[in-house]
C-alpha positions as CSV (number, residue, x, y, z in Angstrom):
1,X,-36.7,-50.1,49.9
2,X,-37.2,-50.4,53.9
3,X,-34.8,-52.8,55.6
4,X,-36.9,-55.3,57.7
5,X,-35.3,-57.0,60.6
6,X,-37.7,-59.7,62.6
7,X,-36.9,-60.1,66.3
8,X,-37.8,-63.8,67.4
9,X,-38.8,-63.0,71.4
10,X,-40.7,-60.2,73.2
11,X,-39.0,-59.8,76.0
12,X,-36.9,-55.6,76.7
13,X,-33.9,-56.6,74.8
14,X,-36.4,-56.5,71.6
15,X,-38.1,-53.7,73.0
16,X,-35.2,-51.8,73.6
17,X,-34.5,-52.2,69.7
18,X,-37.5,-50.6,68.8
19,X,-36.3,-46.8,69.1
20,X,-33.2,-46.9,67.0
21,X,-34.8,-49.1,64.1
22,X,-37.3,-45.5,64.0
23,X,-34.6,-43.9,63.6
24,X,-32.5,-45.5,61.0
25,X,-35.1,-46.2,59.4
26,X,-35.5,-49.8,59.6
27,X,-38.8,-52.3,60.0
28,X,-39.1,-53.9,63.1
29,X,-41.0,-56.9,63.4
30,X,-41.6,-59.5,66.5
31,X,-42.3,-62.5,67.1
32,X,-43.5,-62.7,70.8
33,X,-44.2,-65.4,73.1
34,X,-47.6,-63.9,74.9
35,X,-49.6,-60.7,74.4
36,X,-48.5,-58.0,76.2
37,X,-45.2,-58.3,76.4
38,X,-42.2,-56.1,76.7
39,X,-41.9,-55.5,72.9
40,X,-45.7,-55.4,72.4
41,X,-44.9,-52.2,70.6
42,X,-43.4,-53.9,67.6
43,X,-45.3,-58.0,67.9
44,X,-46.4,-58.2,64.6
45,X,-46.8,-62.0,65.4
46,X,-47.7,-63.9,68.9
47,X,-46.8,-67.8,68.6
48,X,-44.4,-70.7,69.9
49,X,-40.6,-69.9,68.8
50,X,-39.7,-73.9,69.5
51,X,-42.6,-74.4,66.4
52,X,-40.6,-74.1,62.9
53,X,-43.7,-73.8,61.4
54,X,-44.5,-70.6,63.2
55,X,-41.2,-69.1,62.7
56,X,-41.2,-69.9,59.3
57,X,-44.3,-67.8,58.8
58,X,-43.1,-65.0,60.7
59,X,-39.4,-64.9,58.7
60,X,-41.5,-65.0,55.2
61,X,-41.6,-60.9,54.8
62,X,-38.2,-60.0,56.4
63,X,-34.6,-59.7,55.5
64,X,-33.0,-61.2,58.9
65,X,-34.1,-63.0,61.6
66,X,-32.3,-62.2,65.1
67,X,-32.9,-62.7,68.4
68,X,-33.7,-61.5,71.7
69,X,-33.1,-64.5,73.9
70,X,-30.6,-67.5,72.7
71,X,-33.5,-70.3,73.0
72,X,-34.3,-71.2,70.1
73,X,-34.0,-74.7,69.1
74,X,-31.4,-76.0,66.7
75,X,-34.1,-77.3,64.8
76,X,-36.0,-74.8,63.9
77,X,-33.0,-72.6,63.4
78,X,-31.8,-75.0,60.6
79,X,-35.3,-74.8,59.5
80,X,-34.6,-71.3,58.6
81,X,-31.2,-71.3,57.0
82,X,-32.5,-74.3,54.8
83,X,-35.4,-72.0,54.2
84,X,-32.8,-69.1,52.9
85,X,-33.6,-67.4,55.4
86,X,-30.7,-65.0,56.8
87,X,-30.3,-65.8,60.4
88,X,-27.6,-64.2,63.0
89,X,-26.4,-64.8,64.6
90,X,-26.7,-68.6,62.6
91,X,-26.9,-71.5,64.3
92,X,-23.3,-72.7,64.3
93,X,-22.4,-69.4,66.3
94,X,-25.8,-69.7,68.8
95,X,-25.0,-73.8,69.4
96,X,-22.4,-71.8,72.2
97,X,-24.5,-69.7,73.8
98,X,-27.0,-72.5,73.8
99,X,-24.9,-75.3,75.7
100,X,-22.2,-74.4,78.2
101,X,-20.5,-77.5,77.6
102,X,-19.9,-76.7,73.7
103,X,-19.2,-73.8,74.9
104,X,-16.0,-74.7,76.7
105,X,-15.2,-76.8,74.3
106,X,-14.9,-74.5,71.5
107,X,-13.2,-71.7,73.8
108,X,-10.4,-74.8,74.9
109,X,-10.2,-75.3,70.9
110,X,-9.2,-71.5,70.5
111,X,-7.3,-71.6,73.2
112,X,-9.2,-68.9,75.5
113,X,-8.1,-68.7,79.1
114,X,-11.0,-70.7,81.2
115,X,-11.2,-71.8,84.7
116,X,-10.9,-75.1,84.9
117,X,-13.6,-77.1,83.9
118,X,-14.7,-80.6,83.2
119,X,-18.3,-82.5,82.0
120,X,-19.4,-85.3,84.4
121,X,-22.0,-87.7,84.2
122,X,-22.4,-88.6,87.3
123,X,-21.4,-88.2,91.4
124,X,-18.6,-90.3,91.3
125,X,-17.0,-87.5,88.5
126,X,-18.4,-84.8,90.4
127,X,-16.4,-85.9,93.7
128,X,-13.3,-86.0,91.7
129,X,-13.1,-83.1,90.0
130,X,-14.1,-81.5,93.4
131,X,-11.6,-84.0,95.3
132,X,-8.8,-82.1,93.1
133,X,-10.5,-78.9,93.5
134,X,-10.3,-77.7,96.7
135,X,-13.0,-79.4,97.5
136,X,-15.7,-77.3,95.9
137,X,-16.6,-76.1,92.9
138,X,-19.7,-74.5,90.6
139,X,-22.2,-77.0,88.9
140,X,-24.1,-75.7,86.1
141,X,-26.9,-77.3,83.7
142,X,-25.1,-76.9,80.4
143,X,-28.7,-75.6,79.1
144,X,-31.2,-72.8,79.8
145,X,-29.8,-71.3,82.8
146,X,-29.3,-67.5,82.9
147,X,-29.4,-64.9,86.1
148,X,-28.1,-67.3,88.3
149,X,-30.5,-70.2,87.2
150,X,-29.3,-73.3,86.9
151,X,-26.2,-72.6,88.8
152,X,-24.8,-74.0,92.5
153,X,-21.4,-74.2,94.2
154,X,-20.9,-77.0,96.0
155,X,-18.7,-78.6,98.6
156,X,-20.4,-82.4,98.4
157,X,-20.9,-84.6,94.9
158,X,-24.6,-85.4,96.3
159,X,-25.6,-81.6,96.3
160,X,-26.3,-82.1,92.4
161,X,-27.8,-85.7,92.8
162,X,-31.2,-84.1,91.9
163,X,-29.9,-82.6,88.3
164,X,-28.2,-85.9,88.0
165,X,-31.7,-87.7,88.3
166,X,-33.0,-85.1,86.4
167,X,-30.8,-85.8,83.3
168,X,-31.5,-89.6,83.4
169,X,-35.4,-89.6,83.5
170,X,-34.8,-87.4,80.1
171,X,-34.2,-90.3,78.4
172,X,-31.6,-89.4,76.9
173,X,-28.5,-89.4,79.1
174,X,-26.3,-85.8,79.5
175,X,-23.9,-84.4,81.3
176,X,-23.6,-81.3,84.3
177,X,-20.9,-79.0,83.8
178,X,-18.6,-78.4,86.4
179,X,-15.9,-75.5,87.2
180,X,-13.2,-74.7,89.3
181,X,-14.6,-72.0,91.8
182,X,-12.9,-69.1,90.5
183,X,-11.1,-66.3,93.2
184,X,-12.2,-63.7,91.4
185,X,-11.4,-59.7,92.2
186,X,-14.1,-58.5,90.1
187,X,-16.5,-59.5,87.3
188,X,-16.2,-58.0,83.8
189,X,-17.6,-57.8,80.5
190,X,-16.2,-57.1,76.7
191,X,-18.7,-56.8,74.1
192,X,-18.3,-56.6,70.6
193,X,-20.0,-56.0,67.2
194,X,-19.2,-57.8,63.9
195,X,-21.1,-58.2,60.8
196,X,-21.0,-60.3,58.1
197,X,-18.7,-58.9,55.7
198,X,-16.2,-59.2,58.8
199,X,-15.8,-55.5,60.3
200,X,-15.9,-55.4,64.3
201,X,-15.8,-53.2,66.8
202,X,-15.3,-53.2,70.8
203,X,-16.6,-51.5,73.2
204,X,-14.8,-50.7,76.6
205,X,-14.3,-53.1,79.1
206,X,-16.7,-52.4,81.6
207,X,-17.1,-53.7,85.4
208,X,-20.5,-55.7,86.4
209,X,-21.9,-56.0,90.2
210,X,-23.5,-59.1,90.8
211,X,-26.1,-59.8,93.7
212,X,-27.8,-63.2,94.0
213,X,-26.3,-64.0,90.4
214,X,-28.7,-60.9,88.8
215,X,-26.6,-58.0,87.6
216,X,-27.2,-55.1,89.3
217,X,-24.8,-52.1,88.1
218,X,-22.4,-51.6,85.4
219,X,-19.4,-49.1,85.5
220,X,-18.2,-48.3,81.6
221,X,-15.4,-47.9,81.7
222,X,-14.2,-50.4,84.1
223,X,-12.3,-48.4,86.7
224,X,-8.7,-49.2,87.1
225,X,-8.3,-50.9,83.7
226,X,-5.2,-49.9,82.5
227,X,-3.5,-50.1,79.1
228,X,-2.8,-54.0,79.3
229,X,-6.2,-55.2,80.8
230,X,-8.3,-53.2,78.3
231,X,-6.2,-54.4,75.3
232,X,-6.6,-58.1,76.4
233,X,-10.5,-57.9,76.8
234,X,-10.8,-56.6,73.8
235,X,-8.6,-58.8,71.9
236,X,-10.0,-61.4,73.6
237,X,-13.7,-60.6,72.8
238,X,-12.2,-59.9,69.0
239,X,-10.9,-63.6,68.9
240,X,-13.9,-65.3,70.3
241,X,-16.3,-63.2,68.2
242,X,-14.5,-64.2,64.9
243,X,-13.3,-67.6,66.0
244,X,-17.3,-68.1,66.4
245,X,-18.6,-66.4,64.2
246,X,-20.8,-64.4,65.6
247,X,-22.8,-61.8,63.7
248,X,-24.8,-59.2,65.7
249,X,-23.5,-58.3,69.0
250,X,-21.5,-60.2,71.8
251,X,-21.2,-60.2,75.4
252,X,-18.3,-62.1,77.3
253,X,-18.9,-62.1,81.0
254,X,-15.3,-62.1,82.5
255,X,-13.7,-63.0,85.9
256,X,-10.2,-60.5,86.8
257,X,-8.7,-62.9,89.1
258,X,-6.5,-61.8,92.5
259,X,-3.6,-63.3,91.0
260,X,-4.6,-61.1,87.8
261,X,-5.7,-63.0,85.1
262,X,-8.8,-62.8,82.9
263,X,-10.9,-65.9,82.5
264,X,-14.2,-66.2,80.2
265,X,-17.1,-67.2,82.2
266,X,-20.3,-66.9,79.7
267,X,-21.3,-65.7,76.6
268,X,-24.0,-63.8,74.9
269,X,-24.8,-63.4,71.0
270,X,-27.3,-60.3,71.5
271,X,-27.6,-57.1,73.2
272,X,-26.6,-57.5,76.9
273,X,-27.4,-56.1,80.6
274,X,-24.0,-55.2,80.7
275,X,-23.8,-52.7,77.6
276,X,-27.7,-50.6,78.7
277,X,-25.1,-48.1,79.7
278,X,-24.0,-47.4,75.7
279,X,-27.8,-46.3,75.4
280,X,-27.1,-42.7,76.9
281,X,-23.2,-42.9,77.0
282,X,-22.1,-44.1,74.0
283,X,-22.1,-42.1,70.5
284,X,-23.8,-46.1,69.3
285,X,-25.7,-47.6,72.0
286,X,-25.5,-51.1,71.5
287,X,-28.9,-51.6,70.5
288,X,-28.7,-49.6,67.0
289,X,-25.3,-51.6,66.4
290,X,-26.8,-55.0,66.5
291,X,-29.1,-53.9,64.1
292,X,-26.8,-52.3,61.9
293,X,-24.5,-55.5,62.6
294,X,-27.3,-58.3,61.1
295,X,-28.0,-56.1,58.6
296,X,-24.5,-55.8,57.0
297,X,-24.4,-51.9,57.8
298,X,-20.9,-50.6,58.6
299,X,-20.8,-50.3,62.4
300,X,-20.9,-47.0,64.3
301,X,-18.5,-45.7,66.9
302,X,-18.2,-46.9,70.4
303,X,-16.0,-44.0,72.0
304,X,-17.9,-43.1,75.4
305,X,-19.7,-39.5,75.3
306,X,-18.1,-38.8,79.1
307,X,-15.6,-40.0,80.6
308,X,-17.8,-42.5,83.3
309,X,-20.9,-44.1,82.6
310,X,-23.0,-45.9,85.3
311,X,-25.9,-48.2,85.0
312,X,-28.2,-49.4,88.0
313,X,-30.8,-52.5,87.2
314,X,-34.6,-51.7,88.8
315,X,-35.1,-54.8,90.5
316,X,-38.0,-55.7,91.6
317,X,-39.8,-52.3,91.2
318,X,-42.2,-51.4,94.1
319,X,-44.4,-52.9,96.3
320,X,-47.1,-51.3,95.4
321,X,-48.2,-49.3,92.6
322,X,-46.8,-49.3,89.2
323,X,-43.6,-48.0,88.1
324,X,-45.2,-45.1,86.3
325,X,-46.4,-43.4,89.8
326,X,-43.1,-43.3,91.2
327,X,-41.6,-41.2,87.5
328,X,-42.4,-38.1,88.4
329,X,-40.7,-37.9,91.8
330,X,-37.5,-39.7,90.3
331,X,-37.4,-37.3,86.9
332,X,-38.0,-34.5,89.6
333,X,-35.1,-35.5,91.7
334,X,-32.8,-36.8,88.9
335,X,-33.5,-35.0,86.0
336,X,-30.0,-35.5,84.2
337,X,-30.8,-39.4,84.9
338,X,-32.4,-41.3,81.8
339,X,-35.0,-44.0,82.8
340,X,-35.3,-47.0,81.1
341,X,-38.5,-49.4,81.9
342,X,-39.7,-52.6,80.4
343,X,-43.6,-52.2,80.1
344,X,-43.3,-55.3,82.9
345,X,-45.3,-55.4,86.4
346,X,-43.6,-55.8,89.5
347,X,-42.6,-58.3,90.5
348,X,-39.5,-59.4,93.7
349,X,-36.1,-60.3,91.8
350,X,-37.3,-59.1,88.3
351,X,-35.7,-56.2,86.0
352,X,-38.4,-53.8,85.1
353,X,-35.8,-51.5,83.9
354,X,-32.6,-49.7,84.4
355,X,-31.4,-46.1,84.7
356,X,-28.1,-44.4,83.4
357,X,-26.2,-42.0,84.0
358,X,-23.4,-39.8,82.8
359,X,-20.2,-37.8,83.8
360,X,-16.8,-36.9,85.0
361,X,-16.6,-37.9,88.2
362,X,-17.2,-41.6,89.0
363,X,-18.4,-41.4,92.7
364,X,-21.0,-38.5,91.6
365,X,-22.4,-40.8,88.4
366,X,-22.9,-44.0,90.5
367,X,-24.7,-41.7,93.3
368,X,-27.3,-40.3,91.1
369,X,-27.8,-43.5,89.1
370,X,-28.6,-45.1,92.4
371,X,-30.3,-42.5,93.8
372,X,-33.0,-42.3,90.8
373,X,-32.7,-46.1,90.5
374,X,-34.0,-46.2,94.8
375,X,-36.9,-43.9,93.9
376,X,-39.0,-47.2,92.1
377,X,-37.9,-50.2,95.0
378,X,-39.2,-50.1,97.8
């Protein structure tokens, strides 16, 4: 009997799952927002994923329900699970992805290493916390930001006073998160796979580049991650994946501070920007083991196929045109390079795809995944 998974959200994350669920065999359904999107491919349903009656009707025929965005609403996530539906990850695990603050919370609970962090209500909190700061710190809307969204330092309490308006003409009262502004060496991420029945594995620590809070390239393995830093990311990602409970795939986004520790900035129940590398450089891309993961499948290996993997985002894509003109030149020129797009127009700022590539020498793997990445930006 054919194992059917149903994806709730169109976007490349789904689409990306599309190729291993061919190949294991699996059914892959979608739910997507619009027609035409990303995952088009695979959108066996178009409709609202905040309406439980729609995602209802589109988890009738299937064995799981995942995701390829955290937005759902609690709601209609209950909806399911009261429904018998199977749902990872489940709604107590997605709550943290969902809300910052819970977030930090829960982490404080399980005592993971944070920067410091408190929720305010309102400026006269804000100018505290940044009073004992420093000065200044990061303000973040505990919901729906992501690629730099919803995110600001500042230096005065007033600089959030329209969020804070914001959060009162809601009705029903909130709170801003706000964090020590981290001196960070280097951002990282750990991801790791766990499935029901409790098996996980970890992939290597890998570095991320950031520019204008949009990741830009990943180096797997992180270089210079010795013995001691790859064994705490991992058990770190290990203990927040279990003391969540997380089923499917997990992305913690990490600061390595100059003074050398390892905080946890955000988290991410799904597939990630920061594992597209494990695609073409891993013996199980990460796509295939989130599948296998909701679907209670024992979890494939994670060892790198060469020693340095390097992924470059396509941001943006060209000016003019479509990304398809500019293939052949790029294959041409890069023709040990795989190319990754998203079926999405151009557009400044947007990732309409990625490329990766593959070897033994780190400076010559970051060249030529730049190199083929430059041929579709103008």
């Amino acid at each position: 009997m054919t194992l059917r998974i149903g994806v709730v959200g169109g976007g490349q994350l789904a689409r990306m799952m599309i190729a291993p669920a061919v190949e294991l065999g699996v059914d892959l359904r979608v739910l997507a927002e619009d027609e035409g999107m990303s995952a088009a491919l695979a959108a066996t349903a178009v409709g609202d994923y905040r309406d439980a009656g729609v995602v209802l009707a589109f988890a009738r025929d299937v064995d799981v329900i995942t995701f390829d965005h955290e937005h759902v609403p609690q709601d209609v996530l209950t909806a399911l699970v009261d429904a018998g539906v199977a749902v990872r990850p489940g709604p107590s695990a997605l709550r943290h992805a969902q809300d910052k603050i819970v977030m930090r919370t829960r982490l404080a609970e399980l005592g993971m290493p944070q920067p410091d962090w408190a929720a305010v209500s309102g400026t006269a909190q804000l100018q505290r916390f940044l009073d004992d700061h420093g000065g200044r710190a990061v303000v973040k809307t505990p919901r729906g930001g992501y690629d730099g969204k919803g995110v600001r330092v500042v230096s005065a309490a007033t600089e959030a006073d329209d969020w804070f308006a914001a959060l009162a003409e809601d009705a029903h009262g909130g709170e801003l998160l706000v964090e020590e502004l981290v001196d960070f060496r280097r951002e990282l991420a750990q991801q790791v796979a766990r499935r029901p029945s409790g098996q996980v594995r970890t992939y290597p620590v890998v570095e991320t580049v950031q520019r204008d809070g949009v990741c830009a390239e990943v180096i797997a393995p992180a270089p210079r991650a010795g013995e001691r830093l790859t064994e705490v990311t991992a058990a770190l990602g290990v203990a927040i994946a279990e003391g969540l409970g997380v089923e499917g795939m997990l992305a913690v986004e990490l600061f390595e501070t100059t003074d050398d520790r390892v905080l946890v900035n955000e988290l991410a129940m799904r597939p990630h920007n920061s594992g597209h590398w494990s695609q073409d450089g891993a013996v199980t891309g990460q796509f295939e083991q989130h599948l296998r993961a909701v679907l209670d499948l024992p979890l494939g290996d994670t060892t790198p196929r060469a020693p340095w993997s390097a992924m470059v985002n396509i941001l943006g894509g060209p000016t003019s045109g479509s990304l398809e003109d500019r293939f052949a030149a790029a294959m041409d020129d890069c023709p040990e390079v795989k190319i990754h797009t998203y079926g999405k127009a151009p557009r400044p700022g947007r990732k309409v795809g990625h490329v990766n590539a593959t070897g033994d020498d780190l400076d010559d793997v970051v060249y030529r995944a730049r190199a083929a990445a430059s041929f579709f930006q103008d």
